[in-house]
VOGU-3710 file (C-alpha; in Angstrom, 3 decimals, decimal comma):
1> xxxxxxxxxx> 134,132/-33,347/-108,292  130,805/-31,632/-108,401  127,670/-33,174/-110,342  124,132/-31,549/-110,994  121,036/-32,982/-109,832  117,530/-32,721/-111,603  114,463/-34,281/-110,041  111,611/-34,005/-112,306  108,563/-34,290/-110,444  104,590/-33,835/-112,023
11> xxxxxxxxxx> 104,996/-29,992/-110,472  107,685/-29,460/-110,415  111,730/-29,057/-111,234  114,234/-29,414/-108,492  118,191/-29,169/-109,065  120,961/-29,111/-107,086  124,749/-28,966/-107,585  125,940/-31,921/-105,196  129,675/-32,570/-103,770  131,195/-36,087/-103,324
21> xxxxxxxxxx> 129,909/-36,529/-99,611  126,259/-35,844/-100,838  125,893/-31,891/-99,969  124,332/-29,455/-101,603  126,008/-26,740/-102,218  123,409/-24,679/-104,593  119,833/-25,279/-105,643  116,601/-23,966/-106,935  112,870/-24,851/-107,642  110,638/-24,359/-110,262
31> xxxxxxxxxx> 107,217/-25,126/-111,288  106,512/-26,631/-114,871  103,511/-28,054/-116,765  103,654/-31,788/-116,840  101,576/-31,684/-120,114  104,374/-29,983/-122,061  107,118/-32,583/-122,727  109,098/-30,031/-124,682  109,147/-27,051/-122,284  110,295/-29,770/-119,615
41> xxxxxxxxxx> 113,535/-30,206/-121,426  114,026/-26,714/-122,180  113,537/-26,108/-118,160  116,114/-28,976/-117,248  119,049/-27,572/-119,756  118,474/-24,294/-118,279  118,669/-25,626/-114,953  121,627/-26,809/-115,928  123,021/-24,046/-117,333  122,181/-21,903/-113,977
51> xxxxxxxxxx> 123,909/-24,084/-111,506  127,094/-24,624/-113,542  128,096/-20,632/-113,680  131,403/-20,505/-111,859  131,711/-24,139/-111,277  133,396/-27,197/-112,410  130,734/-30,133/-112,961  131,580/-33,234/-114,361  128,048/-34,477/-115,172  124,511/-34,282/-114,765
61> xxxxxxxxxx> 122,095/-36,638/-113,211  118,448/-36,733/-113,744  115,947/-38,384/-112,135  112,528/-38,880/-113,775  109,676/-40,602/-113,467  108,513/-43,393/-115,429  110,132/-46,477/-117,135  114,275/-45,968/-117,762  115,928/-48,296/-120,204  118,724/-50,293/-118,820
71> xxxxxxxxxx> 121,189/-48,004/-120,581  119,587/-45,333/-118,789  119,241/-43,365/-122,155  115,347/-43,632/-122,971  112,442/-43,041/-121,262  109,853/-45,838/-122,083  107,112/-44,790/-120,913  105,755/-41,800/-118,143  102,372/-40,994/-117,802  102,695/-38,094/-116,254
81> xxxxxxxxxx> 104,616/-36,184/-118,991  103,417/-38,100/-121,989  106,888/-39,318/-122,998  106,875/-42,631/-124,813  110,258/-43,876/-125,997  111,714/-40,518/-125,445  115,378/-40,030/-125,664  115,996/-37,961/-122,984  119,749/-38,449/-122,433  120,889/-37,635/-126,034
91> xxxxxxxxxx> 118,529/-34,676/-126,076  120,167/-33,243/-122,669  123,527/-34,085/-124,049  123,372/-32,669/-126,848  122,725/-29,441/-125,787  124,634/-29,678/-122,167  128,141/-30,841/-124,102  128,683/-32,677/-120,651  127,884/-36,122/-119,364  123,996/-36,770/-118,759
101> xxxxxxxxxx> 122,590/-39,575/-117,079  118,969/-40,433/-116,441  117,278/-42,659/-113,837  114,088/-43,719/-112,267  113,162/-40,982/-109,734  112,553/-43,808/-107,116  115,798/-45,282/-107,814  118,055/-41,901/-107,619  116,410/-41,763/-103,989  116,688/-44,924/-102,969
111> xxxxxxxxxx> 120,607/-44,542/-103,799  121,045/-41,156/-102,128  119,708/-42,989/-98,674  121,907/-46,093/-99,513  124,807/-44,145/-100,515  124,451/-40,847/-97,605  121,672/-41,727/-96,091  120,044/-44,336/-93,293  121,806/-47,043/-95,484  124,896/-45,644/-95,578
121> xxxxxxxxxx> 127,573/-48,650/-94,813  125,201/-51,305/-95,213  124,650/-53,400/-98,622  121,086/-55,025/-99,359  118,228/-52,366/-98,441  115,021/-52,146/-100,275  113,031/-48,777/-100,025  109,188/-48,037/-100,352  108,338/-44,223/-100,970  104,954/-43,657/-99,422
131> xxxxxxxxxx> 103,593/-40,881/-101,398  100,409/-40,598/-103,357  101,288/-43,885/-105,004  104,100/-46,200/-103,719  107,781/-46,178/-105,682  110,703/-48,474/-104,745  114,291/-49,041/-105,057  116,459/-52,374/-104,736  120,237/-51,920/-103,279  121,762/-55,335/-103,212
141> xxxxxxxxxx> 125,407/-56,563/-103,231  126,420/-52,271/-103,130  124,120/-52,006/-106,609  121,041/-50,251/-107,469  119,141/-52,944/-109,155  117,436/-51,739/-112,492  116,055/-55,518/-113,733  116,952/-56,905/-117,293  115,231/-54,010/-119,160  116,124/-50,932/-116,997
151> xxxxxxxxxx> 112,098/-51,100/-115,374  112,308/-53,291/-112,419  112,322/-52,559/-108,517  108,106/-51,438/-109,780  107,236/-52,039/-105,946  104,001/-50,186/-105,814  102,578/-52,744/-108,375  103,281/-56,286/-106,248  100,125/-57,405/-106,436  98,845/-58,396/-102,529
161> xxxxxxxxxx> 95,124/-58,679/-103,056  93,659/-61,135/-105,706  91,194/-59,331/-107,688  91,757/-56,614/-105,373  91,119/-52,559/-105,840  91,689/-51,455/-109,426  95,580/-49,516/-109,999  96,533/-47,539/-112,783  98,520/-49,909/-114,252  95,797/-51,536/-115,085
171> xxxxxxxxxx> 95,989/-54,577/-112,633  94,190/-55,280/-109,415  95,320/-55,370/-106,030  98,209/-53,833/-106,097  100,029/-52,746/-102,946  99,573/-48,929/-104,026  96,269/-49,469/-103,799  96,170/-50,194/-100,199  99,902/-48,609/-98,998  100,024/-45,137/-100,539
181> xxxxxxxxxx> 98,567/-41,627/-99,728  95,304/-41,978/-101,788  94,905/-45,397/-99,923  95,564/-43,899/-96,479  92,585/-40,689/-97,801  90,287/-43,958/-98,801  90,275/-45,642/-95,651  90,382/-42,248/-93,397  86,991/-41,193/-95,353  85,632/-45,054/-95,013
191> xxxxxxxxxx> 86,252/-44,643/-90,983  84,772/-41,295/-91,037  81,199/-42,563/-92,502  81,248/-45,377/-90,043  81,181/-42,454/-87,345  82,025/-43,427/-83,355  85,983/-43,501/-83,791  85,917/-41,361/-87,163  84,252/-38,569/-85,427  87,081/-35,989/-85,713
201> xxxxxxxxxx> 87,426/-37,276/-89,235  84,029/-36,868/-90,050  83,774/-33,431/-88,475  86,827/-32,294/-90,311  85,625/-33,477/-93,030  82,933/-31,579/-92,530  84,700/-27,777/-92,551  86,767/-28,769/-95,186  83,536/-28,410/-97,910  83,240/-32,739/-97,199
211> xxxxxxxxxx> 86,615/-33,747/-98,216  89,492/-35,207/-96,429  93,205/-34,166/-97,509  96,447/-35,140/-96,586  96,778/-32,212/-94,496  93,938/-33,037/-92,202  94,468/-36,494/-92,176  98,112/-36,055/-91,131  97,267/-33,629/-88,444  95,063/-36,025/-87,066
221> xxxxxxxxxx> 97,222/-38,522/-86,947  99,924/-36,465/-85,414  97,342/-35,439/-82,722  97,045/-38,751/-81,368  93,116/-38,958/-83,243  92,000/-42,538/-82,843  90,226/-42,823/-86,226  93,149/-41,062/-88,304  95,989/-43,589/-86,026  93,420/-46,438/-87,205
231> xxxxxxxxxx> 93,642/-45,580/-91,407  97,254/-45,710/-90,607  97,463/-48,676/-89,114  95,641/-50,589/-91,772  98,052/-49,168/-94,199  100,689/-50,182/-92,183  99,826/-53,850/-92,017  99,196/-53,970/-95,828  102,770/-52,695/-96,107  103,879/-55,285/-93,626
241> xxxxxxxxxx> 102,845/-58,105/-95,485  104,380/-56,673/-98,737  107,310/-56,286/-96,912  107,619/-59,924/-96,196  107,045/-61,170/-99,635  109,614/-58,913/-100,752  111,914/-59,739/-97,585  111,188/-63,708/-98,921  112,612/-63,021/-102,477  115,050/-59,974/-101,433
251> xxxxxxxxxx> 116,195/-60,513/-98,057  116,983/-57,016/-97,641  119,191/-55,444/-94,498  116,961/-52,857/-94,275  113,827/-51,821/-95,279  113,585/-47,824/-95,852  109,988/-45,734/-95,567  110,242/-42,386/-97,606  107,517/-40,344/-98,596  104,787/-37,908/-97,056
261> xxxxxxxxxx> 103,152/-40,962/-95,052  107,046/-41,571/-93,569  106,592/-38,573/-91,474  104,319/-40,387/-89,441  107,663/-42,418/-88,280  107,093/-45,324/-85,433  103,192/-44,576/-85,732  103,489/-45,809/-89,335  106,390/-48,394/-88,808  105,081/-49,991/-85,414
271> xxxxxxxxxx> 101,957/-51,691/-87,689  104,564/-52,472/-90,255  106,602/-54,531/-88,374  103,925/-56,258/-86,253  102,017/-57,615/-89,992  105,505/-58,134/-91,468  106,420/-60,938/-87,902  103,050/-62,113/-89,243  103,317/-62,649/-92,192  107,263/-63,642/-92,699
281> xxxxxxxxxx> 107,690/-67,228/-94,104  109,568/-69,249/-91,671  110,294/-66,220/-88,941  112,923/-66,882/-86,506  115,123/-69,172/-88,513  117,257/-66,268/-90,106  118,471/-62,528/-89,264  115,305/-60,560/-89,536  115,743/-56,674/-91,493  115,462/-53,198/-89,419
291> xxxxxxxxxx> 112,837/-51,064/-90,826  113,646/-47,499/-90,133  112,233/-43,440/-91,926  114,562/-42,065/-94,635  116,314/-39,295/-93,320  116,925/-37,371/-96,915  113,227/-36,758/-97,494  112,460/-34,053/-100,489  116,573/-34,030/-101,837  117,038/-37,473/-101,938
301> xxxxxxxxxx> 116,042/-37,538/-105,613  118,580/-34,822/-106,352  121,678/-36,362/-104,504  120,692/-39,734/-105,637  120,663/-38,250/-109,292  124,010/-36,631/-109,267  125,883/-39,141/-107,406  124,862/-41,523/-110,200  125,930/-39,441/-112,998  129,504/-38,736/-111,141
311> xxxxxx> 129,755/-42,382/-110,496  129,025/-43,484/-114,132  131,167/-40,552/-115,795  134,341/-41,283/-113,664  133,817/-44,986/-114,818  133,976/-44,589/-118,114
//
């Protein structure tokens, strides 16, 4: 049984028509304006519509962004799109005449890599997408956890440093503040001003009209620079240590890196692991998780979002 996949991103709309073993078998891209809540809609049913010519689909999963209430119907709350109690599934519904089920864009990843990807045949795994903020998913027991009011698994916004670095949410300290993209940019321009090691960054800094991108930083990084490997490093270790407060209440299988940062594989994940042995309460007295790079990278969302409309439309 085929399902559709949306991923609704700040850019842009990805879809995909997804098979029961998690392969696409059709997709397309387009850009949209995240300012225009209305247009978004009109892009997703037409996406719809595009990818069902010719085939049989039994539903249609979409991942967005934002708070999802537990009966994955409304959108609380995304920023991003200015929806605010937005009924998203009826609306789709409505106007699909098929099954329509929306989730938490970190979420429908974090399934897709439980379900066909690193995490496939395990149980508890807890995933941290490294992007320009940090999003998570819970697996545990075989289910996604959602939290009593559809809006948990909110890993980017464990709080790690007491009156910390201010976050969008309007706390301080957060881990997203000190684990995401933008974090990795802050502390890559921070070593560049101190010069000596942030030479390179400094100097490409420099060409690039005085500001550092994700780009350069990442190239750095991949070049073996010794300022760039030492931003990541520090973000590593702040991930570490939110790893093992999580691992304390959690006590996941596996922990699973996604995101743009993820790229940076076993430079990113070495620093992890060596601040999570740190900081782990009462290391050695129980299995320790693996920590390993999510292998779906820009579909996951997609997969994850179909697979979750197939498995709640065969269930009912």
């Amino acid at each position: 049984m085929h399902a559709i996949g949306i991923d609704i991103g700040g850019t842009k709309i990805a879809g995909a028509v997804v098979d029961e073993a998690g392969e696409i078998l059709a997709e397309e891209r387009i850009a949209t304006e995240a300012g225009k809540p209305n247009a978004i809609i009109d892009a997703v049913v037409e996406m719809v519509q595009r990818l069902s010519v010719g085939r049989e689909i039994i539903a249609a999963g979409v991942a967005a962004p934002g708070f999802i209430d537990s009966a994955q119907s409304t959108v609380y709350y995304a920023p991003n799109i200015n929806w605010r109690n937005e009924p998203l599934q009826s609306r789709l519904s409505d106007r699909l005449g098929i099954d329509v089920t929306i989730d938490n864009d970190a979420n429908a990843a974090g399934w897709a890599e439980f379900r066909f990807g690193v995490g496939r045949g395990g149980r508890d795994m807890t995933m941290l997408t490294i992007g320009t903020g940090v999003g998570g998913a819970i697996v545990t027991g075989g289910r996604l956890f959602r939290g009593g009011f559809g809006a948990g698994a909110e890993l980017g916004h464990l709080r790690v440093v007491p009156e910390g670095l201010p976050c969008g949410c309007g706390a301080r300290g957060c881990i997203e503040q000190y684990g995401s993209g933008r974090a990795l940019l802050r502390m890559a321009n921070e070593i560049a001003d101190v010069g000596g090691v942030g030479l390179a960054l400094a100097e490409a800094r420099l060409a690039n009209d005085g500001v550092l991108d994700g780009h350069i930083v990442g190239d750095l990084i991949a070049a073996g620079d010794p300022g760039a490997l030492h931003a990541l490093e520090q973000l590593g270790h702040w991930l570490g240590q939110a790893c093992a407060s999580l691992s304390a209440v959690l006590d996941p299988e596996l922990f699973v890196f996604g995101g743009g940062v993820a790229a940076s594989g076993d430079l990113l994940l070495n620093p992890v692991r060596e601040a999570f042995h740190q900081h782990l309460p009462a290391r050695g007295f129980h299995p320790e998780p693996e920590f390993v790079i999510a292998e779906l990278v820009n579909d996951a969302g997609m997969v994850g979002a179909a697979d979750l409309a197939r498995i709640h439309a065969t269930a009912r």
